[in-house]
N, C-alpha and C positions, 0 to 999 in steps of 0.2 A: 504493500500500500504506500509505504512513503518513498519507495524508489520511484513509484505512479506519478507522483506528488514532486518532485524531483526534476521526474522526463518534462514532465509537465508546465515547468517555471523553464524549461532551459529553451524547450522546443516553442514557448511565447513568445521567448528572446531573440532566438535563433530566427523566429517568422518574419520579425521587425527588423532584425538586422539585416536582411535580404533586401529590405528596400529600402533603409537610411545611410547602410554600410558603415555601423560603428556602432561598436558592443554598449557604450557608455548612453548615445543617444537611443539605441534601444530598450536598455532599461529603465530611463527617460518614460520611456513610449508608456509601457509597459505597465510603469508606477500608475502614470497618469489616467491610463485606463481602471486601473484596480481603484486607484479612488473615487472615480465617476461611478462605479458599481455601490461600493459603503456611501454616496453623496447621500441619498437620502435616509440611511440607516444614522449616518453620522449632523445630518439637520435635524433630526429627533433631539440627538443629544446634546449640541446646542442651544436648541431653545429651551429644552429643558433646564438646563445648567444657566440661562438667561432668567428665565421662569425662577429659578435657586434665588438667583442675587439679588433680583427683586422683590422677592418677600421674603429676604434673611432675616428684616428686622419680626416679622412675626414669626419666624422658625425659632429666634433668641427669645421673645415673650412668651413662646410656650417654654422652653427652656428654663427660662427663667418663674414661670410661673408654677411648675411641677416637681422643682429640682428637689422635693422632698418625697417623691412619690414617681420611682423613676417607669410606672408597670405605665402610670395614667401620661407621665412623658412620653411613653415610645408610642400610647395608641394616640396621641395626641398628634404626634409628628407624622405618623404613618397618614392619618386623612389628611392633614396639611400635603403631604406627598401625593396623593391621592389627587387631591383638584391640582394640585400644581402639575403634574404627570410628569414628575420626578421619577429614573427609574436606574436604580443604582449598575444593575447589569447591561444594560444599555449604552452607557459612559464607559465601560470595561469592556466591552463587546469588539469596538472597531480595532483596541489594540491588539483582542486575543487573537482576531481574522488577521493582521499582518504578522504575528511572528512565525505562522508555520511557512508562510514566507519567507520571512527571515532567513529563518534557519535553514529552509531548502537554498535560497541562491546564496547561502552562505558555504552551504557546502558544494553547490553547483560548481562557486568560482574555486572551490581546491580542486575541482576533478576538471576545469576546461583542460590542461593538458590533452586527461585519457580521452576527451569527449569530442573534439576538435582536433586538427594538425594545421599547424603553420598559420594559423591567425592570430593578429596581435590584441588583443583587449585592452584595449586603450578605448578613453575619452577624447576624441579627438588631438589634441598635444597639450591640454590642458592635465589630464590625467594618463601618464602611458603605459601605464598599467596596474588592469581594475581588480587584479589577483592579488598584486601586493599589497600591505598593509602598510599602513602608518610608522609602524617599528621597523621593518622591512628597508622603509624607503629612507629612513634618516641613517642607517649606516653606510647609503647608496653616496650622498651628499645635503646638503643642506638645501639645494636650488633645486634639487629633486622632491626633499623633503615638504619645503614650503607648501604648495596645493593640495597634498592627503591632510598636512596640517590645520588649513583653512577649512578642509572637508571635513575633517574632525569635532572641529569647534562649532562648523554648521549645523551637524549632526545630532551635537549633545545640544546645543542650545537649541533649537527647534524643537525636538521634543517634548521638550517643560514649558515653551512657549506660549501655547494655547493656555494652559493652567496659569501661568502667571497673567496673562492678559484679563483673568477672570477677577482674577484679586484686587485688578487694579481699579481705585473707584468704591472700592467698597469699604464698610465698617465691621467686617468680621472681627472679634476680639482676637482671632486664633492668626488674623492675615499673616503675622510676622510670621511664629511657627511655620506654619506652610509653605512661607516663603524662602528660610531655612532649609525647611526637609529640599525642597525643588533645588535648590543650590547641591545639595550635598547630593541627591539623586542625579545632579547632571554631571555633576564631576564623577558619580560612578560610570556613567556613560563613556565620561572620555576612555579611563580605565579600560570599561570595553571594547571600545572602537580604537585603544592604541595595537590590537592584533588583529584585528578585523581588516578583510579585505576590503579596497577601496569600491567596488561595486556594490557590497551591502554597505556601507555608506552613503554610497550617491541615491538608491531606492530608499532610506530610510530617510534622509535629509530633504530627495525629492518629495516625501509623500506627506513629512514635518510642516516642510515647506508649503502646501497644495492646504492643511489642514489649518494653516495658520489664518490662511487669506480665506476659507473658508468662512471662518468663524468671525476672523472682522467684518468683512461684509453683511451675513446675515447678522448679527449683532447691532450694524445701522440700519438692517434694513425694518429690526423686532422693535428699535427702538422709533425709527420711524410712523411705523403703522401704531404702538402707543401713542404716540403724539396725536397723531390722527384721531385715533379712538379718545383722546381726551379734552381735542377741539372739539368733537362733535356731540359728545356729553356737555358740554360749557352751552355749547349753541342751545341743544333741547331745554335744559337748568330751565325752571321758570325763575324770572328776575324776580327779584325781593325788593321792595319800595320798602324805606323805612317812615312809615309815616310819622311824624310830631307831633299830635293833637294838641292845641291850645290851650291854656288854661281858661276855663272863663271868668271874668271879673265878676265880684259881685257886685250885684246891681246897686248904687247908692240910695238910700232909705231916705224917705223925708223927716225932718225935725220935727215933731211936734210942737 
């Protein structure tokens, strides 16, 4: 099955590289198509995660108002989840569907040798060769080294990128924390990507990249249609006149 799964990621690559002629641009190709497929598995998660930030402050008032009774917290926050269509596995989903990915054109690009003869795997001469890693390439030279370098740091910072873009703007008590853990998850990143082949790089950094501009764009476009939806409640509003009623004078009495 996962040799299946294997043929499968190389013979994509292999289909695309027949008509762009370059291994690098066809994993390109290739990324870009796999993320059109997860687009609207990963618009779900989005707006859900839009939907989160916008009613944090009542996710913290239930929090806050049960924090003595944690059974009436959790079903509290579970129907807050509920209308919100918050869905934890959903947010975890698009990354599970790219790592058996991963890990196939990670081991794809150790077997092009057996699987190919005499092509070179290269990125056009920006990258010229998508087998070697980052470690690899700095004992080659330094002018070598530089572009898996830049691909590396692309890599690791893209992928925490979406995640940080969500913090930003908000009043979460935990924001730093989080912000923390993403730091130190992305320096593990590097760790991983200083042996990693530069082709599973450029697919992970393309698809970092593709998910990044995703998320800004629907994010103006959620915030948008808000705006919209809260012009047009203002317009229905009936207006409030505050009226003054007058005092009345009393009327002057005659003298006797």
């Amino acid at each position: 099955m996962w040799e299946a799964i294997k043929d499968a990621v190389f013979y994509c690559i292999e289909f695309f590289y027949n008509f762009v002629s370059d291994w690098g641009l066809a994993i390109i190709v290739v990324t870009l198509i796999f993320r059109l497929i997860l687009f609207p598995l990963m618009q779900k998660q989005i707006k859900a995660s839009y939907k989160m930030q916008k009613f944090s402050p009542r996710l913290r008032e239930i929090q806050e108002k049960y924090a003595d009774d944690q059974q009436r917290q959790a079903e509290e926050l579970q129907k807050a989840y509920s209308e919100i269509g918050f869905n934890p596995i959903t947010g975890c989903l698009p990354i599970l569907l790219q790592m058996p990915i991963f890990i196939a054109l990670f081991q794809v690009l150790q077997e092009m040798g057996s699987r190919t003869e005499g092509s070179t795997y290269s990125f056009f001469n920006i990258l010229p060769n998508l087998v070697n890693s980052p470690a690899a390439m700095l004992n080659i030279g330094v002018d070598a080294f530089l572009p898996y370098l830049l691909l590396l740091i692309l890599f690791a910072g893209c992928t925490f990128l979406p995640s940080l873009l969500q913090q930003i703007g908000t009043n979460n008590p935990q924001k730093n924390q989080t912000i923390i853990m993403m730091a130190i998850m992305t320096i593990f990143m590097l760790f991983i990507g200083w042996n990693s082949p530069a082709g599973v790089l450029l697919f992970w950094a393309t698809s970092s990249i593709f998910g990044v501009a995703q998320q800004v764009i629907s994010t103006q476009i959620f915030k948008s249609q808000d705006k919209i939806e809260e012009e047009k409640e203002a317009e229905l509003k009936p207006v409030e006149v505050d009226v003054v009623r007058k005092v009345k004078k009393k009327r002057p009495t005659k003298k006797k």
